[in-house]
DOTI-438272 format. One record per residue: residue number from 1; residue in one letter; x, y, z of N, C-alpha, C, CB in turn. Coordinates in Angstrom, 2 decimals. Glycine has a CB too. Example, Ala and Ser with C-alpha at 12.3 -4.5 7.8 and 13.67 -1.06 7.14 Angstrom:
BEGIN
+-----+--------+---------+---------+---------+---------+---------+---------+---------+---------+---------+---------+---------+---------+
! num ! residu !     nc1 !     nc2 !     nc3 !    cac1 !    cac2 !    cac3 !     cc1 !     cc2 !     cc3 !    cbc1 !    cbc2 !    cbc3 !
+-----+--------+---------+---------+---------+---------+---------+---------+---------+---------+---------+---------+---------+---------+
!   1 !      A !   13.19 !   -5.69 !    7.80 !   12.30 !   -4.50 !    7.80 !   13.20 !   -3.30 !    7.80 !   11.31 !   -4.47 !    9.05 !
!   2 !      S !   12.85 !   -2.25 !    7.08 !   13.67 !   -1.06 !    7.14 !   12.90 !    0.03 !    7.87 !   14.08 !   -0.60 !    5.72 !
+-----+--------+---------+---------+---------+---------+---------+---------+---------+---------+---------+---------+---------+---------+
//
This chain:
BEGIN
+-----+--------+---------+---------+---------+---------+---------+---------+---------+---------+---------+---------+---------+---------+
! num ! residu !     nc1 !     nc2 !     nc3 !    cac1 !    cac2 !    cac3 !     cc1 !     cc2 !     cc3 !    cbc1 !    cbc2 !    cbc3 !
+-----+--------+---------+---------+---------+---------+---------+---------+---------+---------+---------+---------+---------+---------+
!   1 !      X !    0.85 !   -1.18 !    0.00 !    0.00 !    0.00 !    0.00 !    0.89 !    1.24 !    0.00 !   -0.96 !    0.00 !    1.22 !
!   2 !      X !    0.01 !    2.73 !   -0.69 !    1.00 !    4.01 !   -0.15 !    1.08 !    4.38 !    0.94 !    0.81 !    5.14 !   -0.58 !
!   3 !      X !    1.78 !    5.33 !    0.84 !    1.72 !    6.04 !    2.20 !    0.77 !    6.75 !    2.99 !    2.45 !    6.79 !    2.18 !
!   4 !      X !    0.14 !    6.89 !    1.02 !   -1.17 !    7.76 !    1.69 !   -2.26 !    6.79 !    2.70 !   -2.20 !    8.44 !    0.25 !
!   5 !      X !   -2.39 !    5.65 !    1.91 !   -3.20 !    4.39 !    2.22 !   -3.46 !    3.79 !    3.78 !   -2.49 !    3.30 !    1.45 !
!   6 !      X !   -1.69 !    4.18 !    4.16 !   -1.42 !    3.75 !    5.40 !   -1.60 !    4.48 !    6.40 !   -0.40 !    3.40 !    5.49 !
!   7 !      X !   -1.66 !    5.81 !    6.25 !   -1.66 !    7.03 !    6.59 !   -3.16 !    7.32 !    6.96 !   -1.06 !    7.86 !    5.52 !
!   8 !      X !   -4.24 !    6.77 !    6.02 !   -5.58 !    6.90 !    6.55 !   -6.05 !    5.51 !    7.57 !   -6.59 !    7.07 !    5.18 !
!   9 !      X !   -5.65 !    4.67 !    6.90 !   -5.75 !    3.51 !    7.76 !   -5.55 !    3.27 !    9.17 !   -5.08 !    2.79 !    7.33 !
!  10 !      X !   -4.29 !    3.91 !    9.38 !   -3.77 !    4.24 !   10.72 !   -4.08 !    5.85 !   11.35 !   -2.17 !    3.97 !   10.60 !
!  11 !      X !   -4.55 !    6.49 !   11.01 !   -4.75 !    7.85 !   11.38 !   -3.44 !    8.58 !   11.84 !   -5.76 !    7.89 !   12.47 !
!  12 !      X !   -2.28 !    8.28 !   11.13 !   -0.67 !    8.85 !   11.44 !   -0.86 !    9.13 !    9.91 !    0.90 !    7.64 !   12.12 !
!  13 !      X !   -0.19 !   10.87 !   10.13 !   -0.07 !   11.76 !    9.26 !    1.23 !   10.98 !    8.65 !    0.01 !   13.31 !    9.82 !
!  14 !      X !    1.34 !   11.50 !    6.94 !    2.12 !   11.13 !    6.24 !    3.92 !   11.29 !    6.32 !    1.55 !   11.59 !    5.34 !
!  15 !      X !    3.88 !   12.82 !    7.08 !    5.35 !   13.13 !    7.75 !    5.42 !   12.45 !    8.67 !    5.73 !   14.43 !    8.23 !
!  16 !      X !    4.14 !   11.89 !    9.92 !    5.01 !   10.64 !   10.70 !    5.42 !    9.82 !   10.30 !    4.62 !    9.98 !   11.47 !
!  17 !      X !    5.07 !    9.12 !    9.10 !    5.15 !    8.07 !    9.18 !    6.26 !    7.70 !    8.20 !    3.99 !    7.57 !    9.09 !
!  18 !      X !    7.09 !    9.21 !    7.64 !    8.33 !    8.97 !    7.12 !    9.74 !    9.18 !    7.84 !    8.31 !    9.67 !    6.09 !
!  19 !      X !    8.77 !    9.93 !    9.37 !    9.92 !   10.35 !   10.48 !   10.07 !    8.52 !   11.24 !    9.12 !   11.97 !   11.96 !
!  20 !      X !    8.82 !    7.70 !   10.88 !    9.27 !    6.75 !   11.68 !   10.21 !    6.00 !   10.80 !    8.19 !    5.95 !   12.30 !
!  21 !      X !   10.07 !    5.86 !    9.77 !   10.79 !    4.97 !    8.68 !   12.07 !    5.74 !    8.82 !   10.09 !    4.92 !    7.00 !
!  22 !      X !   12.57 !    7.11 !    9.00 !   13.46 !    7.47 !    9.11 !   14.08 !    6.88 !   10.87 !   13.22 !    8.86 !    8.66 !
!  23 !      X !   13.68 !    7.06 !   11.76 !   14.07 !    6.13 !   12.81 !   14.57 !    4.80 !   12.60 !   13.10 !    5.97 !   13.55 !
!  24 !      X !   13.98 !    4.02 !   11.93 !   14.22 !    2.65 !   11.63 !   13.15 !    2.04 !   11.97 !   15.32 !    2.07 !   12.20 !
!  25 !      X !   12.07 !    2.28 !   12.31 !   11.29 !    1.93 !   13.09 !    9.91 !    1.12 !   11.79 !   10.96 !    3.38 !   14.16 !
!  26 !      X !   10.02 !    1.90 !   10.68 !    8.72 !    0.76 !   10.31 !    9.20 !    0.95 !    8.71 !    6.61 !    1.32 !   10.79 !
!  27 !      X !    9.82 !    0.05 !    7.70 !   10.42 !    0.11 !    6.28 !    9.44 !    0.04 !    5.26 !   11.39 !   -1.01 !    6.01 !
!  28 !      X !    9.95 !    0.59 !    4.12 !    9.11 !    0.36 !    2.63 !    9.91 !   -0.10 !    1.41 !    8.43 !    1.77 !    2.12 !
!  29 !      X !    9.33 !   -0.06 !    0.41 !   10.00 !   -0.56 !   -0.49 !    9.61 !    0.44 !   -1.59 !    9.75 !   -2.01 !   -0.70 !
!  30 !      X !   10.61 !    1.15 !   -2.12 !   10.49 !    1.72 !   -2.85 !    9.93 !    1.26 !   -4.56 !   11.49 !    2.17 !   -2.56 !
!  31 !      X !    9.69 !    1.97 !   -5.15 !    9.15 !    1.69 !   -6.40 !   10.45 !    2.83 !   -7.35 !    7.16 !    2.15 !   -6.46 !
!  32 !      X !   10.05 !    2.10 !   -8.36 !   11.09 !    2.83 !   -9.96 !   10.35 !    4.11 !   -9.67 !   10.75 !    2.04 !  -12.11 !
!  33 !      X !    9.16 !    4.61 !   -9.51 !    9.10 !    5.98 !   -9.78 !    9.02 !    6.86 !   -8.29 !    7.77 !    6.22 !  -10.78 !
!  34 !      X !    9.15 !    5.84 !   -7.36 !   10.19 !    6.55 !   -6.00 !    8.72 !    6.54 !   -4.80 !   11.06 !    8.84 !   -6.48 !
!  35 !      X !    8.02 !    6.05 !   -5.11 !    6.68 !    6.06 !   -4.36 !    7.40 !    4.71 !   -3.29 !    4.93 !    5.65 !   -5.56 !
!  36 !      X !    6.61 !    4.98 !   -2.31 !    6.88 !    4.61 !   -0.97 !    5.96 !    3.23 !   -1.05 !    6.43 !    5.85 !    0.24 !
!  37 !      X !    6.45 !    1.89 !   -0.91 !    5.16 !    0.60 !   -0.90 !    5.07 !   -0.01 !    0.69 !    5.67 !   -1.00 !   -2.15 !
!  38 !      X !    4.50 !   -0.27 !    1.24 !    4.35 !   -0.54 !    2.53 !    3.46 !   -1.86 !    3.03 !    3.84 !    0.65 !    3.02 !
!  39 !      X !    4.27 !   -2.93 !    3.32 !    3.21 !   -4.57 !    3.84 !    1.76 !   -4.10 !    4.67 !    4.33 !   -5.81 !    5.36 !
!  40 !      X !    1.16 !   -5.43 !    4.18 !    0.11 !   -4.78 !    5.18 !    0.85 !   -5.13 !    7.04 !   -1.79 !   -5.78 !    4.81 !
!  41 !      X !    1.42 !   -5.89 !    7.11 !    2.18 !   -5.77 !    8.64 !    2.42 !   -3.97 !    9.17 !    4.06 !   -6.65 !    8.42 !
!  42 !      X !    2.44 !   -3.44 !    8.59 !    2.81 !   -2.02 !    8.64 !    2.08 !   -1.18 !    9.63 !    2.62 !   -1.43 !    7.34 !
!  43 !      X !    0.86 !   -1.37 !    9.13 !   -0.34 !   -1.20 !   10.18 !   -0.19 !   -1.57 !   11.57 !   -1.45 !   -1.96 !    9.77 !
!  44 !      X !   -0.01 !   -2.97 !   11.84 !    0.31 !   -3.70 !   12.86 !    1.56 !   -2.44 !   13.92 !    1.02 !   -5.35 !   12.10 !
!  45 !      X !    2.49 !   -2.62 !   13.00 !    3.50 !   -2.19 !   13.48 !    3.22 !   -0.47 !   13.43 !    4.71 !   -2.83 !   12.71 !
!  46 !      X !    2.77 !    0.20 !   12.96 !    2.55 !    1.94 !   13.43 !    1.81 !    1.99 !   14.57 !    1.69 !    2.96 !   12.32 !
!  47 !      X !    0.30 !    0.69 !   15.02 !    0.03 !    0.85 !   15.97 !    0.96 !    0.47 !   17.08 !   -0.93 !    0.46 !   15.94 !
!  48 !      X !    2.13 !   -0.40 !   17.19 !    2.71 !   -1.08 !   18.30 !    3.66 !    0.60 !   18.56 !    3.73 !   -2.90 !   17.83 !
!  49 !      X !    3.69 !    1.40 !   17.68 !    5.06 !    2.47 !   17.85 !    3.94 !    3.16 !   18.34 !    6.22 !    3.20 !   16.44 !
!  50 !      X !    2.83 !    3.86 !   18.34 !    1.94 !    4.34 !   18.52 !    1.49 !    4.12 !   20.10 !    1.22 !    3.96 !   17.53 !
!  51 !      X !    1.28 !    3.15 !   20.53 !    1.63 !    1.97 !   21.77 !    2.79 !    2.49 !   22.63 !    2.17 !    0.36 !   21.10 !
!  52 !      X !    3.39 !    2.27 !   22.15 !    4.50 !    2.55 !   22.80 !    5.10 !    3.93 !   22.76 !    5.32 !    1.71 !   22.39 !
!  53 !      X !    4.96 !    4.88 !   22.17 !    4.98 !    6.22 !   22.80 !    4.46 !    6.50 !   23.72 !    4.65 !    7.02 !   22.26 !
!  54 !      X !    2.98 !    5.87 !   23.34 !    2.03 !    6.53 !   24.78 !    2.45 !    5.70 !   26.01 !    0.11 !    6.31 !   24.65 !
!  55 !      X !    3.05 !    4.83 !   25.89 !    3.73 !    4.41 !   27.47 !    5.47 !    5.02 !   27.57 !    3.75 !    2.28 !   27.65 !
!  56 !      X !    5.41 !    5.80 !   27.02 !    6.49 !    6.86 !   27.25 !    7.70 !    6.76 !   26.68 !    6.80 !    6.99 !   28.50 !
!  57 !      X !    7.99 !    5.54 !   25.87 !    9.27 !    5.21 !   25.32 !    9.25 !    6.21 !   24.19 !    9.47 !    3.64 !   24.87 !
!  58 !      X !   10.66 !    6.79 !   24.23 !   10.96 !    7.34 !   22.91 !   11.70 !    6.61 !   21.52 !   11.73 !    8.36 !   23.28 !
!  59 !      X !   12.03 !    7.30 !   20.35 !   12.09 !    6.21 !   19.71 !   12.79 !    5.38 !   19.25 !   11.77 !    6.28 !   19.18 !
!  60 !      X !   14.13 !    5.95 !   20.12 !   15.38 !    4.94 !   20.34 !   15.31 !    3.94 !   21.13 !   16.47 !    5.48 !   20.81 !
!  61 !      X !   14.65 !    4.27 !   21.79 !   14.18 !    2.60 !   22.94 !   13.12 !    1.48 !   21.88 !   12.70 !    3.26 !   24.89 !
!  62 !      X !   12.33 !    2.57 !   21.82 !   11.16 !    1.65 !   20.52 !   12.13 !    0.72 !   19.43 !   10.08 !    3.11 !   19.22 !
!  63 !      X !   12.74 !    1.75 !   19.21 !   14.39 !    0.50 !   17.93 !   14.26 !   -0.39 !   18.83 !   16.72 !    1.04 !   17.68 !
!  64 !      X !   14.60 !   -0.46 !   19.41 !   15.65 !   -2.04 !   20.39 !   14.33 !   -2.82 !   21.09 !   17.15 !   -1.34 !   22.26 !
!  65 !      X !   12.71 !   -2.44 !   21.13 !   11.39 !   -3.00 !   21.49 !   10.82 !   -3.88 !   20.31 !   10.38 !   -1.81 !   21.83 !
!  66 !      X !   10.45 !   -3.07 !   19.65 !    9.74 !   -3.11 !   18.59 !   10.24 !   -4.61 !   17.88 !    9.99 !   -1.73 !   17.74 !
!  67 !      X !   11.19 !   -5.31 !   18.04 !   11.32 !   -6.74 !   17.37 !   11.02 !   -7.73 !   18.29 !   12.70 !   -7.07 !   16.81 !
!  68 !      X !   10.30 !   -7.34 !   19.72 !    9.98 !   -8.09 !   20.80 !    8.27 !   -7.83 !   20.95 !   10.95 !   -7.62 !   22.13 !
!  69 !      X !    7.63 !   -7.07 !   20.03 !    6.51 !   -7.01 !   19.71 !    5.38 !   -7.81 !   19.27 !    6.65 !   -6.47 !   19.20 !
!  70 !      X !    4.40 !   -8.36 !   19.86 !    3.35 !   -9.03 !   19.06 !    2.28 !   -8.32 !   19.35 !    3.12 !  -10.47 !   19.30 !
!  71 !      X !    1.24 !   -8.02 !   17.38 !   -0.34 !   -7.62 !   18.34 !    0.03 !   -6.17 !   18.08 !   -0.56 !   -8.16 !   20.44 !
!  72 !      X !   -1.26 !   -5.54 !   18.47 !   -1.25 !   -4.14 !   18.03 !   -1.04 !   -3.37 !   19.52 !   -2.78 !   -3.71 !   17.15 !
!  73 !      X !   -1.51 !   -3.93 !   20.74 !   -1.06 !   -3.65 !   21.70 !    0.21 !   -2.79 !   21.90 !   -1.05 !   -4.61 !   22.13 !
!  74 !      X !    1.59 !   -3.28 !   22.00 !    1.73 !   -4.57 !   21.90 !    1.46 !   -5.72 !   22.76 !    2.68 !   -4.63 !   21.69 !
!  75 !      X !    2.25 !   -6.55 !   22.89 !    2.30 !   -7.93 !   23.96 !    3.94 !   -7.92 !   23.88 !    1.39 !   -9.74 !   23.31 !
!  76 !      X !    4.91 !   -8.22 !   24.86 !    5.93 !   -7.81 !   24.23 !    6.67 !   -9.45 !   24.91 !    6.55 !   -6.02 !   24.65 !
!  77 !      X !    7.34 !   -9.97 !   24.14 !    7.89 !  -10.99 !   24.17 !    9.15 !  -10.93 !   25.02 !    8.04 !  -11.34 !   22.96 !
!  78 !      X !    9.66 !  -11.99 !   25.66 !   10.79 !  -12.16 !   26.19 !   11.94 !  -11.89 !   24.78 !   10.77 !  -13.69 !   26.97 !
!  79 !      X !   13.04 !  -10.53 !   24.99 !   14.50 !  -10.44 !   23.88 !   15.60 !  -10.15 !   24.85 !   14.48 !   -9.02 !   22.53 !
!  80 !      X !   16.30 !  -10.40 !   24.48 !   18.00 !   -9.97 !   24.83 !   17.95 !   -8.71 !   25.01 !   19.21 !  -10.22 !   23.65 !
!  81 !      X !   18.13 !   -8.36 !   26.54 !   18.40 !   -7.11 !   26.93 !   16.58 !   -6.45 !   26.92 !   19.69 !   -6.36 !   25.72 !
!  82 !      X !   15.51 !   -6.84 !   26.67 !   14.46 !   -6.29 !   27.23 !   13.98 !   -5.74 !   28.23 !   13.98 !   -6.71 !   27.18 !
!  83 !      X !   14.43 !   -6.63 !   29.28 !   13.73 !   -6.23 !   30.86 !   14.83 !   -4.96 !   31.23 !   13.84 !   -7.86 !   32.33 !
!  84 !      X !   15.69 !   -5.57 !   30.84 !   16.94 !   -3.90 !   31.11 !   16.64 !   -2.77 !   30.67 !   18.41 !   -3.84 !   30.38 !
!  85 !      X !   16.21 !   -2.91 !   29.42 !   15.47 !   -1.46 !   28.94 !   14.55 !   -1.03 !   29.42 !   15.00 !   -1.34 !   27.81 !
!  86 !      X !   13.74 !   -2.00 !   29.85 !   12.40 !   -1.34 !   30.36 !   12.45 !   -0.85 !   31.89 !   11.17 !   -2.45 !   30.23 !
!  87 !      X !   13.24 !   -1.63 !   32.12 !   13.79 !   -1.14 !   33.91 !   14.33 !    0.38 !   33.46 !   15.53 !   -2.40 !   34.83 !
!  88 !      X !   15.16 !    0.51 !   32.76 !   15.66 !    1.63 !   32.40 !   15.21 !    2.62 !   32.37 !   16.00 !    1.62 !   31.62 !
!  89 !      X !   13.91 !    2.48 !   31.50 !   13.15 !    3.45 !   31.25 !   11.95 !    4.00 !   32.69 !   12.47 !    2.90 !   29.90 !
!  90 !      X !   11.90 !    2.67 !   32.91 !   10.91 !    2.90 !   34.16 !   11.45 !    4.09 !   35.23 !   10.78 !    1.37 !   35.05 !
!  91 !      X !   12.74 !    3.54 !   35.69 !   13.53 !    4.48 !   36.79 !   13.97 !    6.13 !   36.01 !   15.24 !    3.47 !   37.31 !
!  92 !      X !   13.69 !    5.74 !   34.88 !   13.92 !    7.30 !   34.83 !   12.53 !    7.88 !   34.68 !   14.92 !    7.81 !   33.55 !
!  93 !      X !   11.70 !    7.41 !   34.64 !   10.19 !    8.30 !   34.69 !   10.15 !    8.16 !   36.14 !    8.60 !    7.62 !   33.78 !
!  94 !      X !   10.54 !    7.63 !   37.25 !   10.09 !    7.69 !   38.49 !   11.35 !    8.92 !   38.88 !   10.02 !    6.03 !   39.35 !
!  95 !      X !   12.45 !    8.80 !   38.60 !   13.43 !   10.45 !   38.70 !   12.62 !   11.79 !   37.98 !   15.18 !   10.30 !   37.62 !
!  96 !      X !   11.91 !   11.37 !   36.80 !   11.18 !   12.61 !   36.70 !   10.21 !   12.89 !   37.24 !   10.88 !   12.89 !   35.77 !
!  97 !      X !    9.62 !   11.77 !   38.16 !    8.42 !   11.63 !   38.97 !    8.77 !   12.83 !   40.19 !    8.22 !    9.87 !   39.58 !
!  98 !      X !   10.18 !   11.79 !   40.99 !   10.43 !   12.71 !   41.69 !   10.47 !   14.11 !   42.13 !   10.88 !   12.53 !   41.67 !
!  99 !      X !   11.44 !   14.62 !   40.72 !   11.79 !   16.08 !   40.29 !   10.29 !   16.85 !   40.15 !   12.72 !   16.08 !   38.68 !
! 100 !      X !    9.35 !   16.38 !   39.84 !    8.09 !   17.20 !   39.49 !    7.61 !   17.12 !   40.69 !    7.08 !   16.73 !   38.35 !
! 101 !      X !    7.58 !   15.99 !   41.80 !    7.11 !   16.50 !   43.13 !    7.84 !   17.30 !   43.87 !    6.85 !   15.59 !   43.91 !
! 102 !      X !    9.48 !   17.57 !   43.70 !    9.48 !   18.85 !   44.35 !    9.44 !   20.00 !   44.09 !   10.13 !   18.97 !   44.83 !
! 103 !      X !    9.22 !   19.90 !   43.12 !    8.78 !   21.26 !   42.60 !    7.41 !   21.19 !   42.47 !    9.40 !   21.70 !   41.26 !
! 104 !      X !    6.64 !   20.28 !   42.43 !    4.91 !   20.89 !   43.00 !    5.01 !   21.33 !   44.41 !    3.52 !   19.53 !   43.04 !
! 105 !      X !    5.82 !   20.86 !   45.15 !    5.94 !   21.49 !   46.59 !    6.16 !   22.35 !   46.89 !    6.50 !   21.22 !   47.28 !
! 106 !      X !    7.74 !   22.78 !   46.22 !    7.91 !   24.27 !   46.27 !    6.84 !   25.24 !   45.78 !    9.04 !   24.57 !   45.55 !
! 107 !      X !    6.08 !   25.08 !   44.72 !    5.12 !   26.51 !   44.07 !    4.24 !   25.79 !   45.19 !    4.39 !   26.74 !   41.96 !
! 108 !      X !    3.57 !   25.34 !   45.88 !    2.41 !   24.99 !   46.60 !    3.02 !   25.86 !   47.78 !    2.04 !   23.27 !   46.84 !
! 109 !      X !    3.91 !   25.90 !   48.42 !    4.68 !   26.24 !   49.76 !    4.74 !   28.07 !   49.34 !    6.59 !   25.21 !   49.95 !
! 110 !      X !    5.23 !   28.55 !   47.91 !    5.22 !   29.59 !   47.20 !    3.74 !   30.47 !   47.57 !    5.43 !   29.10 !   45.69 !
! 111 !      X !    2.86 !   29.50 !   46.78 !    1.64 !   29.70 !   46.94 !    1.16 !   30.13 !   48.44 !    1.07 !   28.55 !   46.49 !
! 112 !      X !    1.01 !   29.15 !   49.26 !    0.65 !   29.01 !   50.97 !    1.05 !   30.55 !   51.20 !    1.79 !   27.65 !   52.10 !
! 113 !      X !    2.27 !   30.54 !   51.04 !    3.33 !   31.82 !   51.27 !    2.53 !   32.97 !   51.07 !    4.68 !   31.91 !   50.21 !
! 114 !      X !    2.48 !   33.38 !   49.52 !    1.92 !   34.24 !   48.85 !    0.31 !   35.00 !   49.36 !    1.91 !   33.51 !   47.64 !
! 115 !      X !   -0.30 !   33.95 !   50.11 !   -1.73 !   34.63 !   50.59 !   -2.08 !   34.20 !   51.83 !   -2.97 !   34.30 !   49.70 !
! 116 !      X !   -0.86 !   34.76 !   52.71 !   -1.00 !   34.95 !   53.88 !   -1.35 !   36.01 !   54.49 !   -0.24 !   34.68 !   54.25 !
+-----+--------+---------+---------+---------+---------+---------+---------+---------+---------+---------+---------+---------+---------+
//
């Protein structure tokens, strides 16, 4: 299918979905007159990247996920070096967890302050 094809199918605009192919993240096959051809697996796979943004991975982590993928979900299979990444990723959203609670504290304490 085109890009355009895939592009309605999946509701990902046509520049995403050449920023993801530019990641590495989902391939085509070009044609002689330079048009973009795309499996139907493609689908599958824009929703699993799609998926997986919204659980916070960016899309260098998604590279090294995304072949441990099943399902539009995804479902993510036991790979080499998986649980490490995801640990990875986890502890650093709980450091940004952190960082945003003290600083909701401070403007709250700011606040308290402010209308006394």
């Amino acid at each position: 299918m085109k890009i355009g094809e895939l592009s309605h199918r999946t509701g990902v605009s046509q520049r995403l979905l050449r920023y993801y192919e530019q990641q590495g993240l989902l391939t085509s096959e070009r044609a002689p007159s330079g048009y973009r051809y795309y499996s139907e697996e493609a689908v599958t796979i824009v929703a699993q990247i799609r998926n997986l943004l919204a659980a916070g991975l960016n899309t260098e982590t998604i590279r090294t996920v995304l072949p441990c993928a099943r399902g539009e979900l995804p479902v993510l299979e036991p790979c080499p070096d998986l649980l490490a990444t995801l640990r990875t990723q986890l502890e650093a959203i709980d450091d940004r967890l952190a960082c945003l609670q003290q600083t909701r504290t401070a403007l709250s304490n700011y606040l308290t302050a402010t209308q006394r």
